[in-house]
C-alpha positions as CSV (number, residue, x, y, z in Angstrom):
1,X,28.9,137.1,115.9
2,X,32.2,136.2,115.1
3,X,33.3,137.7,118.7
4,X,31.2,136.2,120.5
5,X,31.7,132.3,119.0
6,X,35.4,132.9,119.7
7,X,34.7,133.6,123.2
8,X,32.1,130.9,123.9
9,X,35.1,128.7,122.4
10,X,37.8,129.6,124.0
11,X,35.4,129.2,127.4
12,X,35.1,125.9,126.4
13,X,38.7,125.8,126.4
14,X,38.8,125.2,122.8
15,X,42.1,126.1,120.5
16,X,40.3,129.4,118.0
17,X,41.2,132.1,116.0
18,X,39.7,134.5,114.2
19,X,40.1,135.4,110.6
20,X,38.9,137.8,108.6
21,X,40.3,137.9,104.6
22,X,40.0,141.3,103.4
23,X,38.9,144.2,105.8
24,X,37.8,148.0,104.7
25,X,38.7,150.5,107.7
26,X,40.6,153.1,109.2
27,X,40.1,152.0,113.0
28,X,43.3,149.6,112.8
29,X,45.8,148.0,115.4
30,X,49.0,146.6,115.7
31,X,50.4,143.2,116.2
32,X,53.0,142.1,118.7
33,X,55.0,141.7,115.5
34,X,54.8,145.3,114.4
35,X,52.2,144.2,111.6
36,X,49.0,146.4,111.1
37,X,45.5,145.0,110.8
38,X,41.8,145.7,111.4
39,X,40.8,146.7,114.7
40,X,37.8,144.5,114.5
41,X,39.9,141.2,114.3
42,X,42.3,142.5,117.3
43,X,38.8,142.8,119.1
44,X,38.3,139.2,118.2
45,X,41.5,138.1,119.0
46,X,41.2,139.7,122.6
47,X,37.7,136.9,122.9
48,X,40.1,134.2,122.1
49,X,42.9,135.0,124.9
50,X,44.9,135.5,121.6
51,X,48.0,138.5,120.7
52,X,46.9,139.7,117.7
53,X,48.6,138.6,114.6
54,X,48.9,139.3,110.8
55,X,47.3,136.4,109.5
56,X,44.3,137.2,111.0
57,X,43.7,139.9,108.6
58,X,46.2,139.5,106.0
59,X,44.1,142.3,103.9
60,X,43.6,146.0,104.9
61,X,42.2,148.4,102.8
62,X,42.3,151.6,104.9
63,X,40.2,154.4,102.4
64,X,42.6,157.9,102.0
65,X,39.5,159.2,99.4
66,X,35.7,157.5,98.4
67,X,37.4,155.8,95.5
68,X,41.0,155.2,96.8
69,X,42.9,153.1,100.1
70,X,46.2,152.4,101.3
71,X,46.6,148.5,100.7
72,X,48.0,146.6,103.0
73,X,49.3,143.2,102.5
74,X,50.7,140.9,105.8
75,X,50.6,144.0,108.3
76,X,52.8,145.8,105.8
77,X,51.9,149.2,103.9
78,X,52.1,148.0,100.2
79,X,51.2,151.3,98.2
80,X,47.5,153.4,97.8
81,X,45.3,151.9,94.4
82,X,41.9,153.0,93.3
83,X,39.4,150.4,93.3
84,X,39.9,149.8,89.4
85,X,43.9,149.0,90.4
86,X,42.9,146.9,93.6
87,X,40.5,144.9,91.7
88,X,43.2,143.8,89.0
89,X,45.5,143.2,92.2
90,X,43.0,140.8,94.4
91,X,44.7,137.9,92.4
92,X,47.8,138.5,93.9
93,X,46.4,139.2,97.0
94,X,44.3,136.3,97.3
95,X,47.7,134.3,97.5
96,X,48.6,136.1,100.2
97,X,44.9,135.5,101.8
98,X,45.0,131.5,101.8
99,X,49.0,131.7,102.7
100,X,47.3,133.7,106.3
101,X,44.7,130.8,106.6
102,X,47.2,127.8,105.8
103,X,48.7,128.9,108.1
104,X,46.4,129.2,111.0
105,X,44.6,126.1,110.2
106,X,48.0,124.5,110.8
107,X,48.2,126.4,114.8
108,X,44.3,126.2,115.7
109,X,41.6,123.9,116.0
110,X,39.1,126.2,115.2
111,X,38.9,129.7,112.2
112,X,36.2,131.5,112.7
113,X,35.8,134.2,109.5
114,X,33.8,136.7,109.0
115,X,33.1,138.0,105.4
116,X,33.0,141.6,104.0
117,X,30.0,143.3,103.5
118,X,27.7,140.9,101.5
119,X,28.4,137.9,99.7
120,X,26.1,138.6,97.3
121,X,27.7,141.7,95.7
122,X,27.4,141.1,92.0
123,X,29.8,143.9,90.8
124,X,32.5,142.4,93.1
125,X,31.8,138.5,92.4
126,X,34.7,138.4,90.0
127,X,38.3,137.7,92.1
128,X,36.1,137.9,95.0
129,X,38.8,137.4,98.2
130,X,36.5,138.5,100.9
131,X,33.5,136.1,100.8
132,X,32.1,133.4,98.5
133,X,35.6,133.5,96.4
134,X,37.4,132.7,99.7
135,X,35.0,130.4,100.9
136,X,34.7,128.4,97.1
137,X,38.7,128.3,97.4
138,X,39.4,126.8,100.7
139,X,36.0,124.8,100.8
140,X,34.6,126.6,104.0
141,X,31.0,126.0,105.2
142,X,28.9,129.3,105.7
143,X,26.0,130.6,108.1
144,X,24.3,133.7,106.6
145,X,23.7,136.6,109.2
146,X,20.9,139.2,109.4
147,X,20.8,142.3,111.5
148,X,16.5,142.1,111.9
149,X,16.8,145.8,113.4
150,X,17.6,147.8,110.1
151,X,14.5,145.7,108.9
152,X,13.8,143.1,105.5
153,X,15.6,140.4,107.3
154,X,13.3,137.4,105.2
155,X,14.0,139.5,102.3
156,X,17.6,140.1,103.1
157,X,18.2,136.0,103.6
158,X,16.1,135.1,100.5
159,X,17.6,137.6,98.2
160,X,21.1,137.0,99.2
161,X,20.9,132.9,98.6
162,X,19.4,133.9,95.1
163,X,22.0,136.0,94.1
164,X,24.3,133.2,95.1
165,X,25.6,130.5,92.3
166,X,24.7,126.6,93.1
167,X,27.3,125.7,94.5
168,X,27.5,128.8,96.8
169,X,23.9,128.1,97.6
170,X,25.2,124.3,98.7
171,X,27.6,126.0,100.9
172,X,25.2,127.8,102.7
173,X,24.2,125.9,105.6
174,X,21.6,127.9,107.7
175,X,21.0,131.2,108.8
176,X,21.1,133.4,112.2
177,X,19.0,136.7,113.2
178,X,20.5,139.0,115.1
179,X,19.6,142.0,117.6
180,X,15.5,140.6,117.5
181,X,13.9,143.4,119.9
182,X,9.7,141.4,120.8
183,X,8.5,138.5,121.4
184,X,10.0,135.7,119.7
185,X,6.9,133.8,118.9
186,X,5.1,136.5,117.1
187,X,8.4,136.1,114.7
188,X,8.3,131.7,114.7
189,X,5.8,131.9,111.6
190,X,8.4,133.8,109.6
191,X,11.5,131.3,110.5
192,X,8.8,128.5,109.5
193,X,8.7,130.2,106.3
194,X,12.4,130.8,105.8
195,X,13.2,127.2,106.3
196,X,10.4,125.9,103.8
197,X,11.1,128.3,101.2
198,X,14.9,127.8,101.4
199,X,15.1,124.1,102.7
200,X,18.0,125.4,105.1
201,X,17.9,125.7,109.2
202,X,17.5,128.6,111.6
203,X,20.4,127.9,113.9
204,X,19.0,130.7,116.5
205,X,17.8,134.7,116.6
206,X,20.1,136.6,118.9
207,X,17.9,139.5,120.8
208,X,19.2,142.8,120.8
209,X,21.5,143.4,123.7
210,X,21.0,147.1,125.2
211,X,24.1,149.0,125.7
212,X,26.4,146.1,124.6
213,X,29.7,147.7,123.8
214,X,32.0,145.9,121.6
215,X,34.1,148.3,120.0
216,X,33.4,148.9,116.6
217,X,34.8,148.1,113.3
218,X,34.9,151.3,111.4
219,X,31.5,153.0,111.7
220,X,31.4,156.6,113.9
221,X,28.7,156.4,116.7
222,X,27.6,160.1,116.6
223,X,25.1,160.0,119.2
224,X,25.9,160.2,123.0
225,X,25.7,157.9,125.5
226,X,25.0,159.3,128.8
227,X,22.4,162.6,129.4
228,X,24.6,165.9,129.7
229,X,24.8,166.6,133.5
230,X,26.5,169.8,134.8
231,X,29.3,168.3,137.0
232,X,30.4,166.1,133.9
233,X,33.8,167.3,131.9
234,X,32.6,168.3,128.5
235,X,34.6,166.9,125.6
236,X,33.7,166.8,122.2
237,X,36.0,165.5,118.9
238,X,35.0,166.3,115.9
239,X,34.3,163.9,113.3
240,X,36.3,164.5,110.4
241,X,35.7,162.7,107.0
242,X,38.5,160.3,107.6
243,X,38.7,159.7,111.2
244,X,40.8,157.1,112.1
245,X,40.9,154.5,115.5
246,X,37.3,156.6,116.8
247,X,38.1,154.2,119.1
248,X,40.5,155.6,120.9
249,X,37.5,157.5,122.5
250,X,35.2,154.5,123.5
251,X,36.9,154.7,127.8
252,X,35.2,158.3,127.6
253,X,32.0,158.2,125.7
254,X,31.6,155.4,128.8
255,X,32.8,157.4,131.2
256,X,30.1,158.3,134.2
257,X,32.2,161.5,135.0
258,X,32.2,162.7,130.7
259,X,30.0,163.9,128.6
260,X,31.1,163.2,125.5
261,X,30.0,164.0,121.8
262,X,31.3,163.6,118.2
263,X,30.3,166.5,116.3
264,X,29.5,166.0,112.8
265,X,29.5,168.1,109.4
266,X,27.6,171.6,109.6
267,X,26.8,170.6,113.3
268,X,27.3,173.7,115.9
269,X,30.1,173.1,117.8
270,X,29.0,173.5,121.8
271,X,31.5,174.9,124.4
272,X,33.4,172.0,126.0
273,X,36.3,172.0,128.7
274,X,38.1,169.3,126.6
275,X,38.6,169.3,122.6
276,X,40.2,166.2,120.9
277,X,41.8,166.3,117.2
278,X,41.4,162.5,116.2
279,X,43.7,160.5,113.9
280,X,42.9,160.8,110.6
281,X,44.0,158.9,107.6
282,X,44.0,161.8,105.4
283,X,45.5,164.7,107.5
284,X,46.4,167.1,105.1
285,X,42.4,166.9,103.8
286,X,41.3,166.9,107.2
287,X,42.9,169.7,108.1
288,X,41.3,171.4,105.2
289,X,38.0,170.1,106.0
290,X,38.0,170.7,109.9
291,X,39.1,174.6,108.8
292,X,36.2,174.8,106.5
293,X,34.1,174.0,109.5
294,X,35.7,176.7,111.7
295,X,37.0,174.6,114.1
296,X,40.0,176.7,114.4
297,X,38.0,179.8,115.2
298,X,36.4,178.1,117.7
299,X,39.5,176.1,119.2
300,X,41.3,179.6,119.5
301,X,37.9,181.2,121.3
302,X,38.6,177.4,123.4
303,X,42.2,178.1,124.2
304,X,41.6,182.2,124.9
305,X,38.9,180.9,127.8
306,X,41.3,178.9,129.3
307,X,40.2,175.2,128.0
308,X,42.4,172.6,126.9
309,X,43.2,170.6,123.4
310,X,44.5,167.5,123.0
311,X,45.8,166.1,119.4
312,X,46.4,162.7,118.5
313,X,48.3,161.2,116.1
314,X,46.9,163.0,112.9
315,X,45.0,165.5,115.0
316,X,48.6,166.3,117.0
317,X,50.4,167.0,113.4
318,X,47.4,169.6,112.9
319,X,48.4,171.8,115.8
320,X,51.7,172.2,114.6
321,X,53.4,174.9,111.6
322,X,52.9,172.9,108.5
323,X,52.1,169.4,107.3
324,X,54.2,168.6,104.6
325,X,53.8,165.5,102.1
326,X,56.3,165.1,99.2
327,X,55.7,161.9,98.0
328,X,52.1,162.8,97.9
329,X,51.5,159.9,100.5
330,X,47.7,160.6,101.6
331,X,47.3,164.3,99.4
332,X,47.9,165.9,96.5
333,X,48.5,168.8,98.7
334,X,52.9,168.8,98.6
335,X,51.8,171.0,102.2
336,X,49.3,172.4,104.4
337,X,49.5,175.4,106.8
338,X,48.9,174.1,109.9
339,X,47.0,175.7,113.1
340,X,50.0,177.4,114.1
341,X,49.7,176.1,117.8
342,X,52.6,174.3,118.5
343,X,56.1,175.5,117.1
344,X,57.0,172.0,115.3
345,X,56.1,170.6,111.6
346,X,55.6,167.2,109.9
347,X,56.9,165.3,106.8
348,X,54.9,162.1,105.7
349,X,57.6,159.8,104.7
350,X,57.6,156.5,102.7
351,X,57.8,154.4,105.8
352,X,55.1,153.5,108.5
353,X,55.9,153.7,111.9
354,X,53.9,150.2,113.8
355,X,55.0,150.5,117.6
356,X,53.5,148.8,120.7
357,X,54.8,150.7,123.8
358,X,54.8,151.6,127.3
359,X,55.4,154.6,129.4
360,X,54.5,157.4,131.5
361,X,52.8,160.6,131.0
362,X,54.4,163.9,132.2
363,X,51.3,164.6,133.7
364,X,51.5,163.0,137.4
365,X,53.7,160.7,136.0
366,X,51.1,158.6,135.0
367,X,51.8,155.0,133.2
368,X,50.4,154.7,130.0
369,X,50.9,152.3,127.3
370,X,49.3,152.0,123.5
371,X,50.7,152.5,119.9
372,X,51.9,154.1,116.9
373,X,50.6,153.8,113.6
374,X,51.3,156.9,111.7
375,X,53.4,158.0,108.4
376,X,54.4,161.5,109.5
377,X,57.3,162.7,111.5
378,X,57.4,165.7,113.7
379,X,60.3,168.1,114.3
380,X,60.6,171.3,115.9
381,X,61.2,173.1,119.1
382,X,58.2,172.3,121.1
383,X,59.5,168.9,121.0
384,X,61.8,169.9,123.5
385,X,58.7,169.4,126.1
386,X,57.2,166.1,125.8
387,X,54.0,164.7,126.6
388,X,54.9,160.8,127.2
389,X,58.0,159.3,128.1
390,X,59.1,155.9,126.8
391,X,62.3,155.4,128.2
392,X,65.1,156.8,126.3
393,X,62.3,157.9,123.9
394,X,60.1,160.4,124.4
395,X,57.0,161.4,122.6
396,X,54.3,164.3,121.8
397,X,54.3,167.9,123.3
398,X,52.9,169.7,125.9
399,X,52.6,173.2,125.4
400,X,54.5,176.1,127.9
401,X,51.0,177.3,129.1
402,X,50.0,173.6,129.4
403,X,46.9,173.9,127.6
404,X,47.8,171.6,124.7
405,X,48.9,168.3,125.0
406,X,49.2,166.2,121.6
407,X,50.9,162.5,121.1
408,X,51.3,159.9,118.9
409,X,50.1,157.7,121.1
410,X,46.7,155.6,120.6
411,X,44.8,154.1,123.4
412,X,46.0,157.3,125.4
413,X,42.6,156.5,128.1
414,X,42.1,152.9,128.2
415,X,45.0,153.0,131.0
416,X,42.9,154.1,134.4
417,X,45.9,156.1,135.9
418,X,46.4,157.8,132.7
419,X,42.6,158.7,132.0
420,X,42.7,159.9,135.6
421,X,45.6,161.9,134.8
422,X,44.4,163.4,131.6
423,X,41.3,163.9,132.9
424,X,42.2,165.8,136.1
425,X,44.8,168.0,133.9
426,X,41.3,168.9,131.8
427,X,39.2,170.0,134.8
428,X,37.5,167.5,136.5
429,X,38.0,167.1,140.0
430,X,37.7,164.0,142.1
431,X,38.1,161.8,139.1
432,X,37.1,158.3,139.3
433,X,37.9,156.3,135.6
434,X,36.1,152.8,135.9
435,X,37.9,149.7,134.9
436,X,37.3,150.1,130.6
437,X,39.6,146.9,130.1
438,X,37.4,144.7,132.5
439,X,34.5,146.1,131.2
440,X,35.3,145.2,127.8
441,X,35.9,141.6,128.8
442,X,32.2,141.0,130.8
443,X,30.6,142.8,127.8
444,X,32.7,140.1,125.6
445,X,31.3,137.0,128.6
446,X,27.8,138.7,128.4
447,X,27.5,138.6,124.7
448,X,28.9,134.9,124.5
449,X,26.1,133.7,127.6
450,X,23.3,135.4,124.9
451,X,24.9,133.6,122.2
452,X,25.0,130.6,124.0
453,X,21.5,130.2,125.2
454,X,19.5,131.2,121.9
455,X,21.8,129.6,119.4
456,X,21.9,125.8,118.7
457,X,26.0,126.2,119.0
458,X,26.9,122.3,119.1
459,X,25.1,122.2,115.7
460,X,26.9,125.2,115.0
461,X,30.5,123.0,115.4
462,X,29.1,120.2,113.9
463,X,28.9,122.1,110.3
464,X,32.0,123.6,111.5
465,X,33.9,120.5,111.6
466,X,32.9,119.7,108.2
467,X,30.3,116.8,109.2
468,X,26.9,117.0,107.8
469,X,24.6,119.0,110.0
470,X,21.7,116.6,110.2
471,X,24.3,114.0,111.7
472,X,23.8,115.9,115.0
């Protein structure tokens, strides 16, 4: 929703940012200004015509275990808490919340924020930053939103404004329904009944949109997108418990040419032409976890049959020696034994590396551009044959037998020429990578046109602005 109100804004030619307090994810981005923040709000910032910036996420919680994350504060790594720590700390960073919002209510005619999870999460109402609390603070009107396909959305609208205080309740200034699959007037009775029992508007009910892709915040899509179909390169990834940027992947699970799958815990991992080691946020865990599995048995049965293996970021430091973490950055493991296929190791150090860059591949020479976020650094011999060149710098490896490519870099396919490149060097002939980038902006003007035609959006500005909504 938030996406798509940014976009039908900026189409208006309207000044508008997005904002989003506190996010929880691993899939994260970085700023022009070598900040990190959600991938969601760079997503958002991409509908505006905007760089993404700090401030519009000026809270990252990016989870290394179920009850830990890595905090960080204004793009910046601050230090891992468990959620007893964090809680004690959302005072502090609250400040550092409205400082992010002062600040682009000063640039922009228009903030658009989206809350965190629901706003109507007792256990977290005290120092809440995310939702209520923030809105409370800076006085911000509110528009509750329902997803009616995971079902209870009258129960999800009228239970949520009842868990709310009075004044939160006041706040709340109508509701939308989103991804409605039927015919709408079998539903009218219902939005007749939500508006008498709550006294509060139905601004619209968005229908579902079939194979809209907008990536995604955090959540792993595990099911495929296309039918398998022989003359398709086979590539698989496996899901690993702390994945990080899964969407790295989104050019080839939309890929005509690919057919692509995530494989999930316990799955059976199928024969592929193509293997990719994801980030991860936890590597040294990962690792454990993806050799629990037997990946590595099958990866070397992979490699023996002549198929290629491509790491990044987390998933390159896997193919090498050892992974080694001193400070006890994302483990308690001090170091992990590595998959031995690359003669290099890695040492997490204290400091984040946050890097925007552009390049060519060694493969065809291929540009390429993308980023760095990653703690590890990577030293050994088979450094001496890198995959990327940037510049003076060069980056990643590719093996001597030229089966195994691995990089730092993220966004390694959203560049055609170096999808076609990496795709060719996997197998598949007469390669033909669509346009992902343009893609991604029609998908962002589609969503908007829905928007805009079953949701009363002047109305929508009107409580926006702060006026009273019946004033329209």
């Amino acid at each position: 929703m938030v996406t798509g109100l940014c976009r039908i804004l900026k189409q208006r030619g309207e000044s508008v940012v997005p904002f989003k307090p506190q996010n929880m994810a691993n899939n994260s981005a970085v700023t022009a200004d070598g900040g990190e923040i959600g991938r969601a709000q760079a997503v958002q910032a991409e509908a505006c015509g905007l760089e993404p910036h700090i401030d519009m996420n000026p809270v990252l919680l990016k989870p290394t275990t179920d009850k830990g994350a890595q905090v960080i504060i204004h793009g910046k790594a601050l230090s891992t808490m468990d959620a007893v720590s964090y809680h004690d700390y959302k005072t502090t960073a609250m400040q550092a919340v409205l400082d992010s919002h002062q600040r682009l209510t000063e640039q922009y005619d228009w903030v658009i924020v989206e809350g965190a999870g629901s706003p109507a999460e007792i256990n977290l109402r005290d120092k809440d930053i995310a939702n209520m609390g923030f809105a409370e603070q800076v006085d911000c009107p509110v528009i509750l939103v329902a997803d009616i396909d995971r079902g209870g959305v009258f129960a999800h609208l009228v239970g949520t404004l009842e868990l709310l205080s009075k004044s939160e309740q006041n706040r709340v200034k109508g509701f939308i329904i989103n991804r409605f699959r039927g015919d709408i007037s079998l539903l009218q009775s219902g939005l007749d009944w939500l508006q008498q029992k709550t006294g509060k508007p139905v601004f619209g009910v968005v229908p579902y949109l079939h194979g809209l892709h907008i990536e995604a915040e955090d959540a792993l899509n595990l099911h495929a997108i296309s039918e398998q179909q022989k003359h398709k390169l086979k590539v698989i990834v496996p899901a690993l418990p702390r994945i990080s940027n899964h969407t790295d992947f989104d050019p080839l699970r939309y890929h005509p040419q690919v057919d692509f799958q995530f494989i999930g815990p316990d799955q059976q991992i199928p024969t592929a032409d193509l293997i990719i080691l994801p980030g991860s946020k936890s590597v040294a865990d990962d690792l454990t976890w993806l050799k629990r599995q037997a990946w590595h048995t099958c990866i070397n049965k992979h490699l023996r049959y002549g198929g290629k293996l491509i790491g990044i970021c987390g998933g390159f430091q896997m193919l090498g020696n050892s992974i080694n973490d001193p400070h006890g950055l994302e483990s308690d493991l001090a170091s992990v034994k590595g998959l031995g296929l690359l003669d290099m190791q890695t040492t997490l150090e204290e400091t984040k590396q946050l890097t925007r860059v552009t390049g060519n591949l060694a493969l065809d020479n291929a540009p390429v551009d993308g980023y760095e976020i990653h703690m590890g650094v990577s030293t050994g011999p088979a450094l001496a044959n890198p995959a990327v060149l940037l510049g003076n710098d060069r980056d990643g490896v590719i093996s001597d037998d030229g089966q195994i490519l691995g990089t730092y870099l993220h966004g390694l396919f959203e560049n055609q020429q170096a999808c076609d490149a990496l795709l060719k060097w996997s197998g598949l002939e007469d390669v033909v990578t669509p346009d992902y980038r343009g893609m991604r902006e029609r998908e962002m003007d589609r969503l908007a046109a829905v928007m805009s035609e079953n949701l009363d959006i002047d109305k929508l500005l009107v409580i926006a602005s702060g006026r009273d909504a019946s004033s329209s």
